[in-house]
C-alpha positions as CSV (number, residue, x, y, z in Angstrom):
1,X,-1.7,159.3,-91.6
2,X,-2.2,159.5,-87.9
3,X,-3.6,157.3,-85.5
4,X,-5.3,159.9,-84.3
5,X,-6.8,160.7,-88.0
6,X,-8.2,157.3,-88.5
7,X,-9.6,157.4,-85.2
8,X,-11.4,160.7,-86.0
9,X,-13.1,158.8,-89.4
10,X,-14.0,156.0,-87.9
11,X,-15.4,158.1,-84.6
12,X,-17.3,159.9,-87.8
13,X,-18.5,156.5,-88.7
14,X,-19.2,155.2,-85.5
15,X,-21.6,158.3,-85.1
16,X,-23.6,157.9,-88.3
17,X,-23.9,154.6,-88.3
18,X,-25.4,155.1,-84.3
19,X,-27.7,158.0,-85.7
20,X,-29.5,156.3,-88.7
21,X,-29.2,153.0,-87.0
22,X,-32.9,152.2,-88.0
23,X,-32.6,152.0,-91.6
24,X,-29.1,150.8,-91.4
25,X,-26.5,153.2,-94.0
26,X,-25.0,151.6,-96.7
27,X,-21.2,150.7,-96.7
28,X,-21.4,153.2,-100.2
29,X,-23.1,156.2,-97.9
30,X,-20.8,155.7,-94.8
31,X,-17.9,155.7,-96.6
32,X,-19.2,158.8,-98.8
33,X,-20.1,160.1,-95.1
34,X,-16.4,160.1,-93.9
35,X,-14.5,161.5,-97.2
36,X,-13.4,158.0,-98.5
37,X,-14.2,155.6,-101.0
38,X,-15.7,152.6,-99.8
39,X,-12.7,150.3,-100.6
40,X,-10.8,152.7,-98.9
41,X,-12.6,153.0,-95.5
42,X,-13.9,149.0,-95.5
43,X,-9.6,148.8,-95.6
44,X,-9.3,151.3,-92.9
45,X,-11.8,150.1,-90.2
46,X,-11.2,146.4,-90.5
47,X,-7.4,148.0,-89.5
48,X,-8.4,149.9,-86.7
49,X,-11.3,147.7,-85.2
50,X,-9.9,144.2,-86.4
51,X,-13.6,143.7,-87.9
52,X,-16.2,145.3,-90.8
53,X,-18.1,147.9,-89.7
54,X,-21.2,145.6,-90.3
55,X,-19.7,143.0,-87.4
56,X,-18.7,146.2,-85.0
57,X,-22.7,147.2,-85.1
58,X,-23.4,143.9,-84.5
59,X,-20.9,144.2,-81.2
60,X,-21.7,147.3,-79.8
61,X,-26.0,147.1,-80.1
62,X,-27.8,147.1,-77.2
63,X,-29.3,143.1,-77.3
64,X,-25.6,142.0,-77.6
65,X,-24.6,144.0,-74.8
66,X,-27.6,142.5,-72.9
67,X,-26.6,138.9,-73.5
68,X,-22.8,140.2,-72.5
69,X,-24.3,142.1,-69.3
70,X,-26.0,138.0,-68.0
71,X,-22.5,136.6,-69.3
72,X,-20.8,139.2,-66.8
73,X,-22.1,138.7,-63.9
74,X,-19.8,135.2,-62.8
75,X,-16.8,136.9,-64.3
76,X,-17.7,139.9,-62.2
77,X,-18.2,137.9,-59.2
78,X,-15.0,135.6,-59.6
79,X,-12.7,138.7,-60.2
80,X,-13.7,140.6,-57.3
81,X,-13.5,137.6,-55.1
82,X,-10.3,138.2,-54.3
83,X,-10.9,142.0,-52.8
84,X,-10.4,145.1,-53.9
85,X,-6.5,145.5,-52.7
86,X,-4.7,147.7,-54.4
87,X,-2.1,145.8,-55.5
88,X,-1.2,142.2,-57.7
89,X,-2.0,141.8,-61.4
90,X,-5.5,142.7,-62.7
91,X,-6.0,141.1,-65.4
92,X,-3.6,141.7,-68.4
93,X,-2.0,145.1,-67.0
94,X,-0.5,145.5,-64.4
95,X,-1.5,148.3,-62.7
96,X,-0.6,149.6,-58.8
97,X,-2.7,152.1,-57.1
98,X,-1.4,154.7,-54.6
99,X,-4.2,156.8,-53.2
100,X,-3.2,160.9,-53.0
101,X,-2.5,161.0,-49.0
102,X,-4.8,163.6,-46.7
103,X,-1.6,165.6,-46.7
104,X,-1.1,165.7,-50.4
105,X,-4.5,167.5,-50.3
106,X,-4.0,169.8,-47.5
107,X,-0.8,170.4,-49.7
108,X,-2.6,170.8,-52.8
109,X,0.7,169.5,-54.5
110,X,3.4,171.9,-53.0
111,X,6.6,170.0,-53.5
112,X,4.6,167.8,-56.5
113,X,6.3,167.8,-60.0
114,X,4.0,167.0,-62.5
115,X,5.2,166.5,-66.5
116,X,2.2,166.9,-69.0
117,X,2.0,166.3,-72.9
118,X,-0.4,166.1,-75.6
119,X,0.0,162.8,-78.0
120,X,-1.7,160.8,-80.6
121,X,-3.7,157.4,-79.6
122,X,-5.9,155.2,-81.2
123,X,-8.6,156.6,-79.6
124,X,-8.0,160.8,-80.5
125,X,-5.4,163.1,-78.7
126,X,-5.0,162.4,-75.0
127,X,-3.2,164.5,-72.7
128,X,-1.5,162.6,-70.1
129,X,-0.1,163.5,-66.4
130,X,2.5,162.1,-64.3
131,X,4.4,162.4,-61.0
132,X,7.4,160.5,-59.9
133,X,4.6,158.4,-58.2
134,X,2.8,157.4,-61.5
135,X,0.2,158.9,-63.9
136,X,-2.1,161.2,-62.4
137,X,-4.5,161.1,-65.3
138,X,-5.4,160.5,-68.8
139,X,-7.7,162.8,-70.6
140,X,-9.0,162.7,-74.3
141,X,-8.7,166.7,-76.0
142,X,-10.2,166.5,-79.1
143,X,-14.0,168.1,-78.8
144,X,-13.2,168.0,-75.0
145,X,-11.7,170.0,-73.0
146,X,-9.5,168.7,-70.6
147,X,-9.4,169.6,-66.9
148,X,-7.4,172.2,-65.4
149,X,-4.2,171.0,-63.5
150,X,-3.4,174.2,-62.1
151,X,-7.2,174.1,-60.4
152,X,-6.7,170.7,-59.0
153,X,-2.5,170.9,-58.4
154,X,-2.5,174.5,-57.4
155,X,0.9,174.5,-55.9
156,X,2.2,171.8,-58.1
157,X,4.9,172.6,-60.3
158,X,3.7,171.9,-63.8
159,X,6.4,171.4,-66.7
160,X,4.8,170.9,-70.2
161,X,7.4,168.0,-71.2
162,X,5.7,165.7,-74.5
163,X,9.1,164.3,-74.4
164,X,8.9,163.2,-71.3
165,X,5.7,161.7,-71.5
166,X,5.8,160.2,-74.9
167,X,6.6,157.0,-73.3
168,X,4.2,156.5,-71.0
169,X,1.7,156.9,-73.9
170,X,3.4,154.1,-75.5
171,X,3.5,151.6,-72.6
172,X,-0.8,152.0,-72.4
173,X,-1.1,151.7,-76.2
174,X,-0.3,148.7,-76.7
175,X,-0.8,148.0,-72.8
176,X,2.4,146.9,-70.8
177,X,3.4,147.0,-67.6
178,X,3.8,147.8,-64.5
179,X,2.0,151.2,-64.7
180,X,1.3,153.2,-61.5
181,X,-1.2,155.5,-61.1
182,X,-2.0,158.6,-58.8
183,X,-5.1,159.1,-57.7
184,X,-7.3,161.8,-55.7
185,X,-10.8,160.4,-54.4
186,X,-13.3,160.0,-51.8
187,X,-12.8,156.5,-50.4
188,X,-16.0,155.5,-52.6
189,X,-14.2,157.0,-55.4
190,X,-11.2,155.0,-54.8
191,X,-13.1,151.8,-54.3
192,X,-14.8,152.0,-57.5
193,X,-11.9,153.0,-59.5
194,X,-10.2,149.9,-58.6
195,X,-13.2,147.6,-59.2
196,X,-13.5,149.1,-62.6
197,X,-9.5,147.8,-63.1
198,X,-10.9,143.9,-62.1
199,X,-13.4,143.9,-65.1
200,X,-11.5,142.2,-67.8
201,X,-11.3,143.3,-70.9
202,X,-13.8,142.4,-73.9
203,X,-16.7,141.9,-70.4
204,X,-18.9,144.7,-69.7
205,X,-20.8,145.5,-66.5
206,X,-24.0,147.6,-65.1
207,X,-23.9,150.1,-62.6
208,X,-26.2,147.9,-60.7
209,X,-24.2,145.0,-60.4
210,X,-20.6,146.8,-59.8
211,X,-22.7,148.2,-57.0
212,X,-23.2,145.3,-55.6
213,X,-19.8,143.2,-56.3
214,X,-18.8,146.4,-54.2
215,X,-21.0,145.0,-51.4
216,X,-23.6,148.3,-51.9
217,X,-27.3,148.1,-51.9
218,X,-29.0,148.5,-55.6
219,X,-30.2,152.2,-54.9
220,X,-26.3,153.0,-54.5
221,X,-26.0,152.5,-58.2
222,X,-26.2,156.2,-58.7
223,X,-23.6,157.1,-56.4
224,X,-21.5,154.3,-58.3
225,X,-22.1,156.0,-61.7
226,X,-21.2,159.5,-60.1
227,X,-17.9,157.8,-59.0
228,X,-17.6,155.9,-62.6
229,X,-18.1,159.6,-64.1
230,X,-15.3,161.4,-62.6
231,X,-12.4,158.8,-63.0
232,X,-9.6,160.7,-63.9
233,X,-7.3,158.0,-65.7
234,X,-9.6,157.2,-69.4
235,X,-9.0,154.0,-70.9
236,X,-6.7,152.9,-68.4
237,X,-9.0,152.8,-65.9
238,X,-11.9,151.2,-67.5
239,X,-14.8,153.1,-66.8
240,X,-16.0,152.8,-71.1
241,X,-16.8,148.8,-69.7
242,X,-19.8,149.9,-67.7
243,X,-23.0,150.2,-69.2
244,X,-26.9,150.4,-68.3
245,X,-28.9,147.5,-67.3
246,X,-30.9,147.9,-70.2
247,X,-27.5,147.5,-72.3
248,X,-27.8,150.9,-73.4
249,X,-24.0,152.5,-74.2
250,X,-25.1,155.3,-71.6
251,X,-23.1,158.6,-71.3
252,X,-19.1,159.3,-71.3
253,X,-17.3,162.0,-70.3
254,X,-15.5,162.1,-73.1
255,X,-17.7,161.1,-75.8
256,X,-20.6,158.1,-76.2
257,X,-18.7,157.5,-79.9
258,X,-15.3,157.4,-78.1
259,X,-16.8,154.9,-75.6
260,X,-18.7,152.3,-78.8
261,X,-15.4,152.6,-80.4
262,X,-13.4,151.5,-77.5
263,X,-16.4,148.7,-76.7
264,X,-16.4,147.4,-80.5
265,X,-12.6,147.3,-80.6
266,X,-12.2,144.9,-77.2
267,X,-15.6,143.5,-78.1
268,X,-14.2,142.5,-81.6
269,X,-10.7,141.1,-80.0
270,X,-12.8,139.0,-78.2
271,X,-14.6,137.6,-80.8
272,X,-11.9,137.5,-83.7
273,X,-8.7,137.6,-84.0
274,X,-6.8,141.1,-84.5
275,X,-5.6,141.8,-88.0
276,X,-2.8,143.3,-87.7
């Protein structure tokens, strides 16, 4: 079975479980829910999440993000102390930043080769981009759909090559570096996106208080969220670790199930140790 058709059960789950969270589903009914029996899918998510799907709630619910959001806020702090250069090891990944130039725009990618391909993750099919100066982004496809290259690179030449990008799926799950990435951005864009790379992983933020590691006043939270929105690079780029002040999961681009699941998974790594 694929990773990609786990993902989709336990994003099934993850979605019942979040919709009739008040009178809290059976393991029996969930499991009935996603086509399994409940043997069957207890074995499957405690493989995918490291954890039952009992703890994951438990994870991903709004007062536990709370107490995570307080916990945050010195980590935030401390990892952004250093600036927001562009360059240097964040965290686990490795990860080097090269901004799109003002004449790649007023190129709009003439003389730009850019290699695309489809390919199975733990978190759904993801399309990935990439240029000889790193990946340009990282989409998911399944009940999205995916931005238009050709739009954005209109003069790029564009090469569907899976082959060719097959590994660069496989250096980002499991993470390894160095990975580069390309990105295209106001400079606010471009500041936020590499703020969102400082947050470590299994530590989630608010809008509010990235605004302000950024040096922003409080009302600038919205622009920050805008920015957050339109990141390019999923999962790399860790825009799923930003959440509401309230705690609340908030909206993703590609999917407020895709975003708990990703949450519960570094959530529960954090916690417990991963069964392999």
């Amino acid at each position: 079975m694929s990773r990609s058709r786990d993902y989709q059960r336990v994003e099934r789950a993850i979605a019942f479980l979040d919709a009739h969270a008040l009178r809290r589903p059976s393991l029996d009914e969930t499991a009935a829910h996603v086509g399994l029996s409940p043997y069957h899918f207890q074995r499957l998510f405690q493989r995918w999440a490291g954890t039952s799907p009992k703890r994951f709630l438990q994870y991903t619910a709004a007062e536990h993000a709370k107490e995570c959001l307080r916990d945050a806020r010195t980590v935030l702090d401390a990892t952004l102390d250093t600036g927001l250069s562009s360059t240097g090891r964040l965290h686990d990944l490795l990860v080097s930043v090269c901004a799109v130039t003002p004449g790649d725009v007023r190129r709009l990618g003439e003389g730009l080769r850019i290699r695309h391909g489809v390919h199975d993750t733990p978190f759904g099919r993801a399309r990935i981009a990439v240029t000889p100066r790193g990946i340009t982004s990282l989409e998911f496809v399944d009940g999205a759909t995916p931005s238009d290259l050709e739009e954005e690179w209109p003069r790029a030449e564009l090469v569907h090559d899976p082959d060719a990008t097959a590994g660069w799926i496989e250096r980002i799950f499991p993470r390894s570096g160095p990975l580069p990435v390309l990105l295209r951005g106001t400079n606010l864009q471009l500041r936020v996106w590499e703020a969102l790379l400082r947050i470590p992983e299994g530590t989630v933020v608010s809008y509010g208080s990235l605004a302000g590691a950024l040096g922003l006043a409080p009302k600038a939270a919205r622009a920050v969220a805008g920015a957050v929105a339109t990141n390019p690079v999923a999962y790399l780029i860790p825009c799923h670790r930003v959440l509401r002040a309230t705690g609340a999961i908030g909206g993703y681009r590609w999917g407020t199930a895709r975003k708990r699941a990703m949450l519960g998974r570094e959530l529960a790594d954090s916690f417990t140790p991963r069964i392999r």
